[in-house]
C-alpha positions, 0 to 999 in steps of 0.5 A, spaced: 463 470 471 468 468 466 473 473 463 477 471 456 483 476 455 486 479 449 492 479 452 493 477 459 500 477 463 501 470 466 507 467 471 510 465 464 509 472 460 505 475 456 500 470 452 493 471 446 486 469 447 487 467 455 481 465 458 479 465 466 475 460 468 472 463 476 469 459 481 467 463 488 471 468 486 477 462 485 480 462 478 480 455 476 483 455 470 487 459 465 488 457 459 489 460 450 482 459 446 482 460 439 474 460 439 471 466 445 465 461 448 459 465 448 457 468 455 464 470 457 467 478 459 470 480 454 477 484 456 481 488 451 488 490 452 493 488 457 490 485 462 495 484 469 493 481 476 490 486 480 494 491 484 497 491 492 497 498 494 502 495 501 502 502 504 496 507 506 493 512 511 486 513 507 485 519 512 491 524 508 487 523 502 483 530 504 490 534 504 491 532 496 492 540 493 493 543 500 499 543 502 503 546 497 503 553 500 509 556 503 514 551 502 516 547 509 519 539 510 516 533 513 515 535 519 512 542 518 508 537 513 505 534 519 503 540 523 497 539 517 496 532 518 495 532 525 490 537 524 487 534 520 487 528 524 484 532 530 477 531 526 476 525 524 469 521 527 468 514 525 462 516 521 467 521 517 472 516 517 467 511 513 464 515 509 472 519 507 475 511 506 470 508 502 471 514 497 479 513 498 478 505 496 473 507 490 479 511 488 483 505 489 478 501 485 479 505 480 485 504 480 486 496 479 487 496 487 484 489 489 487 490 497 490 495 501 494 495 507 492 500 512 496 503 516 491 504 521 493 509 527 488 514 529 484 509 534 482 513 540 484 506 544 478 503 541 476 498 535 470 502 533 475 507 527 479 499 524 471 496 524 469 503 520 474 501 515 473 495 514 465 496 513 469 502 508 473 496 503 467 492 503 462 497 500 469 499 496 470 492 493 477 491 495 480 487 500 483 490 506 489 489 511 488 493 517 496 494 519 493 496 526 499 501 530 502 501 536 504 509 537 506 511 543 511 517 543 511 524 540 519 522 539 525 519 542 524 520 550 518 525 548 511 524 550 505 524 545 502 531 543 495 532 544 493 529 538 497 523 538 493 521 544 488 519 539 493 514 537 496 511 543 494 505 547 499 508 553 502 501 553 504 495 548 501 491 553 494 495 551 495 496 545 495 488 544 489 487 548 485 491 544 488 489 537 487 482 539 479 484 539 479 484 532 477 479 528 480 477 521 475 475 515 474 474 508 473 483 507 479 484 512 485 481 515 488 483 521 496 485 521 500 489 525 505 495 525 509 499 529 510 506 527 516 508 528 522 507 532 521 514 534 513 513 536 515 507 541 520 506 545 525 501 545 522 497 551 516 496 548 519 493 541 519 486 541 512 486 546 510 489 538 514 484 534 512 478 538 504 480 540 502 477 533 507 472 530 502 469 524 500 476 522 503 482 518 508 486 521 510 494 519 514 499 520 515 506 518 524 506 518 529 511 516 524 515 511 528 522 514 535 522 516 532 526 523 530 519 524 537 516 524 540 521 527 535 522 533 535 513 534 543 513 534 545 519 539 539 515 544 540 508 542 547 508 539 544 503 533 540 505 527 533 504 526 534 498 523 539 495 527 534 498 533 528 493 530 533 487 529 535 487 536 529 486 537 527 481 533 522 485 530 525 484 522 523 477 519 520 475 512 513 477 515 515 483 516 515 490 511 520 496 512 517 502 509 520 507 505 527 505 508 530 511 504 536 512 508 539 505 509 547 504 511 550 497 507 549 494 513 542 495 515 541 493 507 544 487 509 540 486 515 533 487 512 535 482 506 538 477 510 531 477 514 527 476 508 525 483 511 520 487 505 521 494 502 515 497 500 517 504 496 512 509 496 515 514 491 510 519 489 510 520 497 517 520 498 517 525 492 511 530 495 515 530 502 521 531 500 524 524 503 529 522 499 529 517 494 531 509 497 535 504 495 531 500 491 535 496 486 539 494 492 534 491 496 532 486 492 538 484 491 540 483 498 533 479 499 528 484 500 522 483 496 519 489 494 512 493 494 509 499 493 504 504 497 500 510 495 501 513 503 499 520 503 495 519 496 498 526 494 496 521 487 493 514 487 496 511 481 499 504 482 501 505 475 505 512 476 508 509 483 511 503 479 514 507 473 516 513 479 520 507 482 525 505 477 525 513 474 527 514 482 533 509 480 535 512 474 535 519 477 539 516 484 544 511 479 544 515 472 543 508 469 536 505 466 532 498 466 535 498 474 528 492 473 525 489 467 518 491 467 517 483 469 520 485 476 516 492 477 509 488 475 511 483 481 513 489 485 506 492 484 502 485 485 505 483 492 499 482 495 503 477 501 507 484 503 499 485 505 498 477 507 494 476 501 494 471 497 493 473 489 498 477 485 498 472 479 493 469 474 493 462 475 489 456 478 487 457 486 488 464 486 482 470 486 481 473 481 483 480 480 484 483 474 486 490 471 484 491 464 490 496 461 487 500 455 493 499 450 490 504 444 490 511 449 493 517 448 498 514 453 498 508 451 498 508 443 504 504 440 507 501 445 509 495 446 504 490 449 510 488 454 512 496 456 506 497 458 506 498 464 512 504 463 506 508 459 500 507 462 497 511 467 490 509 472 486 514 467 488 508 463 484 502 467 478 500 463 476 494 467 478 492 475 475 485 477 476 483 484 475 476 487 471 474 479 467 481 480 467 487 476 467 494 481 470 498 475 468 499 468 469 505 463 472 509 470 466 508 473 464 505 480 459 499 478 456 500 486 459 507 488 458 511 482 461 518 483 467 517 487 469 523 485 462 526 488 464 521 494 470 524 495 469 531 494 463 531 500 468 527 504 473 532 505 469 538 506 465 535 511 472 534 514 475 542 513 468 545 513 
């Protein structure tokens, strides 16, 4: 299928009467007709490359509307998490992550990376995930994570035992088992500072030295704290010493950083990915994100706990957490935050942009919405919101069109089924 655009962003800007040539998925070719050639899709609008969600634990989706009783921090936030945890099963699993990506789709998502930590010492969750994105639509990251500490010098709870391997040693074992393909590349993540220990660090960091590495770091100032009175470093410096920060690797949230350890994480070509609607449920803090990029971090974006899955809203919330933190606007040109919400190599996939060789991932943007009527095309982005997505097309295919899933359907029956099945 080829597809002709009204408006579409290419590496050069916006441009009129675009159209898509695709092969097996591939654009072959971009260029602006005056005539539109019989058989083509037709996308009105804006359309822009599909999007990167870098950050996601599909699993929290189910606590979406709550958890907002009574108050609480993070960490009593966590209580509900493991809980819920507790009850998940591979087929339950399956069936909530397939409604998650749907949502995802919906949203003009064409790859996830999930940080995937509920393993139960097998591969059995990762491959029900995997089966997940492929009914979804999407491409998929499976960010497997090495978790073996309840803390600083604390062992794992009952629940996190779901989540250990015991050692980093049998973590790679078991990791090295999985095997990447078209639907799903295989990455790497270590949980936190906190979740493995110092020892362990760089046998993580080294074990996959071709794939993705990510890391919670520094999302609550308890983390600093407990990471500098055990170690004497900050996380930061705590992964560096290990040799874990390099451009193949993403800090995420990297809300409460020190001038050096900005420093550390940009000379390394270390990424950044935000998750600003999560960061903002949590109570984490807003990060230094303008800083980052300058220092040479490239950034991206997450949903994480999906209290919203809107890669549109994370990207406009990202430079309204500038606004609010330096009481400046424009901190990034929308130009800069479409790039952010693009980055598909955070993620190691190649896409991000409409041109030649790379997928075809499109997200048609409606420009004539309650939302988005009147703004200027290139603004779009600061207006729109994912109720605002007409059509998502991933690898030349279209999964959405109207807010409908053109495999799954109702996703928001999917979803509704898949968690009380969880909580029931």
């Amino acid at each position: 299928m080829n597809f002709w655009c009204e408006r579409a962003w290419l590496p050069t800007g916006l441009a009129e009467r675009v159209l898509i040539r695709v092969e097996n998925g591939v654009i072959a070719s971009v260029s602006t007709v005056d005539t539109i050639p019989l058989g083509v899709r037709r996308l009105h609008g804006i359309v822009v490359p599909g999007f990167a969600n870098a950050h996601s634990h599909a699993f929290h989706r189910a606590l979406r509307g709550r958890t907002h009783d009574g108050g609480g921090t993070f960490w009593t936030w966590r209580e509900g998490m493991y809980a819920l945890a507790s009850r998940l099963t591979p087929q339950s699993y399956y069936r909530l992550a397939r409604a998650v990506y749907g949502e995802m789709a919906l949203a003009g998502v064409s790859a996830v990376g999930e940080f995937h930590y509920v393993h139960d010492r097998s591969n059995e969750f990762g491959y029900a995930l995997r089966e997940a994105a492929s009914d979804a639509g999407i491409r998929l990251t499976l960010l497997d994570t090495c978790y073996l500490a309840g803390g600083i010098d604390q062992p794992v709870n009952e629940v996190q035992q779901r989540f250990s391997d015991g050692t980093a040693e049998a973590w790679a074992s078991r990791v090295g088992e999985l095997k990447s393909d078209d639907v799903m590349h295989v990455g790497a993540a270590i949980h936190s500072v906190r979740a493995v220990p110092r020892a362990e660090l760089s046998t993580v960091a080294q074990a996959f030295p071709d794939a993705p590495l990510h890391v919670h770091l520094s999302e609550q100032p308890a983390e600093n704290e407990a990471c500098l009175a055990a170690y004497g470093v900050t996380p930061t410096g705590l992964l560096h010493e290990a040799g874990a920060l390099s451009s193949r690797t993403t800090a995420v949230h990297a809300t409460h950083l020190t001038a050096e350890d900005i420093a550390l994480l940009g000379s390394s070509g270390t990424g950044a990915c935000f998750c600003p609607t999560t960061e903002a449920d949590l109570a984490d803090g807003i990060g230094p994100a303008r800083e980052l990029a300058d220092a040479g971090s490239p950034l991206s974006l997450g949903s994480d706990q999906h209290a919203v899955i809107d890669p549109l809203l994370e990207t406009r919330a990202l430079e309204h957490g500038e606004r609010l933190r330096t009481g400046q606007r424009g901190r990034f040109s929308p130009a800069e935050l479409l790039g952010t919400a693009t980055r598909h190599s955070a993620i190691g996939w190649d896409g991000g942009r409409i041109e030649a060789g790379l997928p075809c991932d499109l997200v048609a943007i409606s420009c004539s919405t309650p939302r988005t009527a009147g703004s200027l095309p290139q603004q779009v982005l600061l207006s729109a919101t994912a109720s605002d997505v007409d059509t998502v097309v991933v690898g030349g295919r279209v999964v959405a069109s109207g807010g409908v899933h053109e495999t799954l359907g109702d996703v928001g029956r999917l979803l509704a089924d898949a968690i009380e099945e969880l909580w029931a």
